[in-house]
C-alpha positions as CSV (number, residue, x, y, z in Angstrom):
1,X,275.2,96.8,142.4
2,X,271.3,95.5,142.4
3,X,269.9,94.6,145.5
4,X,270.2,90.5,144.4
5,X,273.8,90.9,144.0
6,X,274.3,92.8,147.4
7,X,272.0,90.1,149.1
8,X,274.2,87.1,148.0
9,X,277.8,89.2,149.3
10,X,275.7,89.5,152.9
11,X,275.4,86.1,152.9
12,X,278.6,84.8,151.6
13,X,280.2,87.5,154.5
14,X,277.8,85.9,157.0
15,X,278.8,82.3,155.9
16,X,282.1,83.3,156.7
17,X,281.5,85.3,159.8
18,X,279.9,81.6,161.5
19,X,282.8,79.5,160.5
20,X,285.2,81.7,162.1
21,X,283.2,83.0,165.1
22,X,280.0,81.0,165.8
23,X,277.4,82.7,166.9
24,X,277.8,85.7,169.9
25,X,276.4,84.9,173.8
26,X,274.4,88.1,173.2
27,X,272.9,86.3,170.0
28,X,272.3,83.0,172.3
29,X,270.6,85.3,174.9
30,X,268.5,86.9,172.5
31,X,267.3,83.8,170.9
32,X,266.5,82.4,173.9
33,X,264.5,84.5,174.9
34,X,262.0,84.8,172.0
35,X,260.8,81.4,172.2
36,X,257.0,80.0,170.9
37,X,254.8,80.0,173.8
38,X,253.1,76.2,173.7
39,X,249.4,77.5,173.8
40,X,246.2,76.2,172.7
41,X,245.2,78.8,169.7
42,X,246.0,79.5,166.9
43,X,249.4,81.3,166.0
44,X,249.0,84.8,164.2
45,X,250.8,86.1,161.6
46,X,252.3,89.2,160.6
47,X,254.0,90.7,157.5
48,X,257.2,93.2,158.1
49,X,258.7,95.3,155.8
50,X,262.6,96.6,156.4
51,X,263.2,100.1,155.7
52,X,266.3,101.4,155.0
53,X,267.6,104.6,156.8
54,X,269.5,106.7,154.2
55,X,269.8,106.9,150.6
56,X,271.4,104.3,148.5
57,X,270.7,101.8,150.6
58,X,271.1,98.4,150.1
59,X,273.8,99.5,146.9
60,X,276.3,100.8,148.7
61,X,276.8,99.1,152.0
62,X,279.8,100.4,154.5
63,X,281.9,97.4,155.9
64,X,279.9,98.1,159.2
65,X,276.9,97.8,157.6
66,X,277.8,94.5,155.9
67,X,278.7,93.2,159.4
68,X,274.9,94.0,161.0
69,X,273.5,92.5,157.7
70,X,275.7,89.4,158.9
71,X,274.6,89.4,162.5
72,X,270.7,90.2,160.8
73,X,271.5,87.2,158.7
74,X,271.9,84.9,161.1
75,X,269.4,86.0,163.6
76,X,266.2,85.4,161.4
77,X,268.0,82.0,160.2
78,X,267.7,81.0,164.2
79,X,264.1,82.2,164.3
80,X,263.1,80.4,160.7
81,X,265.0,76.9,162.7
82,X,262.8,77.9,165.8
83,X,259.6,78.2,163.4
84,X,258.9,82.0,163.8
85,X,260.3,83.2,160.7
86,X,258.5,81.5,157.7
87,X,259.7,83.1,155.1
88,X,262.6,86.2,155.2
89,X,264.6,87.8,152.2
90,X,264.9,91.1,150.1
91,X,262.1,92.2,147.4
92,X,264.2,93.8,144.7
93,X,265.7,97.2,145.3
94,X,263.0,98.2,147.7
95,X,262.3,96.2,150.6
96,X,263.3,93.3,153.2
97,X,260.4,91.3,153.8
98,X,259.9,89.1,157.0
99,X,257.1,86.7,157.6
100,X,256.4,86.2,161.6
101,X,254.0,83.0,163.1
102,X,254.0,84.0,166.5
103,X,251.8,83.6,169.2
104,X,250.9,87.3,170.0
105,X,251.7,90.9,168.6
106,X,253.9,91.3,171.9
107,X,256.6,88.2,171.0
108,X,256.5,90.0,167.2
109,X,257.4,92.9,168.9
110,X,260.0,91.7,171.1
111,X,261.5,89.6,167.8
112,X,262.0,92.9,166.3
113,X,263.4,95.1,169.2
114,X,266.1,92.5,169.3
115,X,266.7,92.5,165.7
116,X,270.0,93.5,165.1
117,X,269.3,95.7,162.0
118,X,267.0,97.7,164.0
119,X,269.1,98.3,167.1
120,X,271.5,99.2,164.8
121,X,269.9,101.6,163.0
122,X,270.2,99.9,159.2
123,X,266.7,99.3,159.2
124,X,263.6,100.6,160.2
125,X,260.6,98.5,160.1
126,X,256.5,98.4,158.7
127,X,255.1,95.6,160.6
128,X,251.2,94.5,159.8
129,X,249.2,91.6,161.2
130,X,248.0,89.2,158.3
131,X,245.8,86.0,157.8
132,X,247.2,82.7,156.5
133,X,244.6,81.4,154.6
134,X,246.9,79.1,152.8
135,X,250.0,77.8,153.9
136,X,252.3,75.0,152.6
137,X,253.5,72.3,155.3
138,X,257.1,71.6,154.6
139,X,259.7,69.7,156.9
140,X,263.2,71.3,156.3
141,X,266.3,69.8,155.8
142,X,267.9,70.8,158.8
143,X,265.3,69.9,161.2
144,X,267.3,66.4,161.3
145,X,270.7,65.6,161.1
146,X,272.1,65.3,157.7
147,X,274.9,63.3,158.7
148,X,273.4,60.6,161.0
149,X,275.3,57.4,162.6
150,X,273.5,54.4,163.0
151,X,273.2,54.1,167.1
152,X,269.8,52.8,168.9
153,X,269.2,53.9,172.5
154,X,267.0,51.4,173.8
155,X,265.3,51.1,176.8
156,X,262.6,48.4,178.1
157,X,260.4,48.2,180.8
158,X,257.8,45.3,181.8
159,X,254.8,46.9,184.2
160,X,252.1,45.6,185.7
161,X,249.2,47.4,184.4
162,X,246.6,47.4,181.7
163,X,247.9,48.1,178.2
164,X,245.1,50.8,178.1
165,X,246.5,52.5,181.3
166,X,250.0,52.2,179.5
167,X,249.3,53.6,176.3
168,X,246.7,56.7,177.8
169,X,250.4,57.3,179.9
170,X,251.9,57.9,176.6
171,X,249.5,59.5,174.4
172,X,247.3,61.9,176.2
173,X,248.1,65.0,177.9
174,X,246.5,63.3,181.2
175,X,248.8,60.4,181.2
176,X,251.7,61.9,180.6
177,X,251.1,64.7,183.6
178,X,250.5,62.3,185.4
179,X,253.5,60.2,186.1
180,X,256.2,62.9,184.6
181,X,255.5,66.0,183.7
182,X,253.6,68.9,185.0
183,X,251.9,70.0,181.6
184,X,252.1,68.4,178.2
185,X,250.8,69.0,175.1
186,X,249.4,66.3,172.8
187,X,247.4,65.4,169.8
188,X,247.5,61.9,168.4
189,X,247.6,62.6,165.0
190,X,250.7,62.5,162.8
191,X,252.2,66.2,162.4
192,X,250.3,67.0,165.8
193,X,252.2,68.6,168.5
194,X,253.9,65.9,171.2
195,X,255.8,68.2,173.9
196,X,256.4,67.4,177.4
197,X,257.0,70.4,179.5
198,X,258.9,70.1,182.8
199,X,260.0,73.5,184.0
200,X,257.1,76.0,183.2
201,X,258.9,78.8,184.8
202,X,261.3,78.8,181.9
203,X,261.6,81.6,179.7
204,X,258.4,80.3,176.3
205,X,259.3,77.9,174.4
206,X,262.0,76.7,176.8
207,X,260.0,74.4,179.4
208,X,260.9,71.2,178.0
209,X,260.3,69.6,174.9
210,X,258.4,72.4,172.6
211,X,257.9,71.7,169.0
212,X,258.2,68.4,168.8
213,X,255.3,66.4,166.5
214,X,253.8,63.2,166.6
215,X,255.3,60.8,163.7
216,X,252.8,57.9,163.3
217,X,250.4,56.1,165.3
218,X,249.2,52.2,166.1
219,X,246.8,52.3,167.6
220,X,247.9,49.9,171.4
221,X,250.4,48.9,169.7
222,X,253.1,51.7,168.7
223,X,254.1,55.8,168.1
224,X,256.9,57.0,167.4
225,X,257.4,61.1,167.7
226,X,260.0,63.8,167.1
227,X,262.3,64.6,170.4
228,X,264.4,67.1,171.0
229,X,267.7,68.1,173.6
230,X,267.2,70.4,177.0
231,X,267.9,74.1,175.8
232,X,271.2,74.4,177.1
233,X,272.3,71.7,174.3
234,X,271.9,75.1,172.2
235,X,271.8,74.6,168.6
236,X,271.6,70.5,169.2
237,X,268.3,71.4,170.6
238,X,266.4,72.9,167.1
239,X,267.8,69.4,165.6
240,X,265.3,66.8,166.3
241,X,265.8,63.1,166.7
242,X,262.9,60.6,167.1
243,X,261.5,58.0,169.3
244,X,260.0,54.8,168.5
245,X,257.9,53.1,171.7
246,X,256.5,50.0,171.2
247,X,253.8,48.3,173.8
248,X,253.1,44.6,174.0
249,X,250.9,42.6,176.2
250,X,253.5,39.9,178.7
251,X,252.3,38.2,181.7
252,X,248.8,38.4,182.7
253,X,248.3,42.1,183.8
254,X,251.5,43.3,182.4
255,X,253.0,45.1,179.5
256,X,256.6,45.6,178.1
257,X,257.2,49.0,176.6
258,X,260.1,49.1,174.5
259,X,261.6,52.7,173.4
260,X,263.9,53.1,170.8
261,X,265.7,56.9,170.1
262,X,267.1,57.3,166.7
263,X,268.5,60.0,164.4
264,X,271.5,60.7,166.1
265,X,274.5,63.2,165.0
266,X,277.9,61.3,164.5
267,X,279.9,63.8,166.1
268,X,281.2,64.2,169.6
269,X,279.0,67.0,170.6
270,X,276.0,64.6,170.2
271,X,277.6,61.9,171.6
272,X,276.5,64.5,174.8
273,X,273.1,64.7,173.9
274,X,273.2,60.8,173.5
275,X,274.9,60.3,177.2
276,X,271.7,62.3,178.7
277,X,269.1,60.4,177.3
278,X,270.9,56.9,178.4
279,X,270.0,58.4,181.7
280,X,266.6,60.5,180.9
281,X,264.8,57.4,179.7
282,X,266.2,55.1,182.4
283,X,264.5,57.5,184.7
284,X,261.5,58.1,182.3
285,X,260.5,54.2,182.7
286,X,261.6,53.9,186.1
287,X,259.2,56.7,187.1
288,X,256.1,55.0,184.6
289,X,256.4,51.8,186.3
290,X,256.4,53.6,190.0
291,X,253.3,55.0,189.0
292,X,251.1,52.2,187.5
293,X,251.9,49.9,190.1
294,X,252.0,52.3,192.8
């Protein structure tokens, strides 16, 4: 059996192993915890080679074995949806190959110590840092819903303030820490990063709204940006929606800001995710208008 051939039965087992089971609270915890950090240079990059531990490996995998290839399936396929893993998958009848964008050699360290291959002792592992000189930009299918319904949150708001106080609120770092939350991250550009962070004493890449990206810009007039649920809406949170906010000039001194949140799932578990942000931007508005006119 060729290493192609056992790679597609390790995936067909783990297919099978997430219908039935979903993943396990210790793969939640680990996940969790190897988060991006939201910082303001460049990621690094590092190429890892698997090793296998005995002879005739990958050929002649034990049903043990087969399960930690499972469990090693599905961990890297949370870390490619969480943007770490870039590329992961077997080079013919020698090695596993893993390509890490992380933000130090210490979280690509920690992403392997948890790796369940390695605690297992299936793999062992080559890891070396590398330069991206080149890298392709791609959005993947499942960083939106595939199956979407067609509901609108809307939310409006009239305050009396400048339009350029409104719209610095929305699209600099500044504005936003200064009316909701205590850092954000923000470059007005499409595909630049637009995350609000509320809790910074969260484990990385937990404190709020971490890798979400600008969409398009109007200059004082619209933007419209990816969003995405708190963490413990689990995998609803690597699923982004989007948010359209509109601003326009109304009474003398005032503007109307109009936010529309899109993409949702048509299932009852984002019916939850929809249910919180009928509240969150209520209180997002509520709290902008409190402190322009304040």
């Amino acid at each position: 059996m060729n290493y192609l051939h056992t790679y597609l039965r390790m995936v067909c087992a783990t297919i099978l192993v997430v219908v039935l089971f979903g993943p396990t609270g210790a793969d939640t915890a680990r996940a969790q915890n190897e988060e991006p950090t939201v910082t303001d240079k460049r990621p690094e990059h590092y190429l890892v080679k698997l090793l296998g531990t005995r002879e005739g490996w990958p050929n002649d995998m034990t049903d043990d074995e087969l399960r930690v290839m499972s469990e090693h399936f599905v961990y890297l396929k949370d870390l490619t949806k969480r943007g770490k893993v870039l590329m992961a998958g077997p080079v013919f009848d020698q090695f596993g190959l893993i390509v890490l964008e992380v933000a130090s050699r210490e979280e690509a360290d920690r992403i392997m110590a948890n790796e369940p291959s390695i605690v297992q002792g299936v793999h062992t592992y080559d890891m070396h840092p590398m330069v991206a000189s080149l890298q392709a930009s791609t959005v993947p299918a499942w960083r939106y819903v595939e199956v979407r319904g067609d509901r609108k949150l809307v939310k409006e708001v009239t305050v009396a303030a400048t339009l350029d106080e409104v719209w610095r609120c929305w699209t600099t770092a500044e504005g936003v820490e200064s009316f909701i939350a205590p850092k954000a991250n923000i470059e007005l550009r499409p595909g630049g990063a637009y995350e609000w962070l509320f809790d910074l004493s969260a484990p990385p890449g937990q404190e709020g709204g971490n890798g979400c990206r600008v969409l398009s810009v109007l200059p004082m007039e619209m933007m419209s940006f990816e969003w995405n649920a708190p963490p413990r809406f689990d995998d609803r949170r690597y699923t982004y929606t989007w948010v359209v906010v509109q601003f326009e000039a109304a009474v003398e001194g005032s503007v109307t800001v109009r936010l529309t949140h899109l993409g949702w799932g048509d299932t009852p578990a984002w019916q939850e995710v929809y249910d919180y942000f009928d509240s969150a931007w209520g209180y997002v508005l509520d709290r902008l208008k409190q402190h322009l006119e304040s």
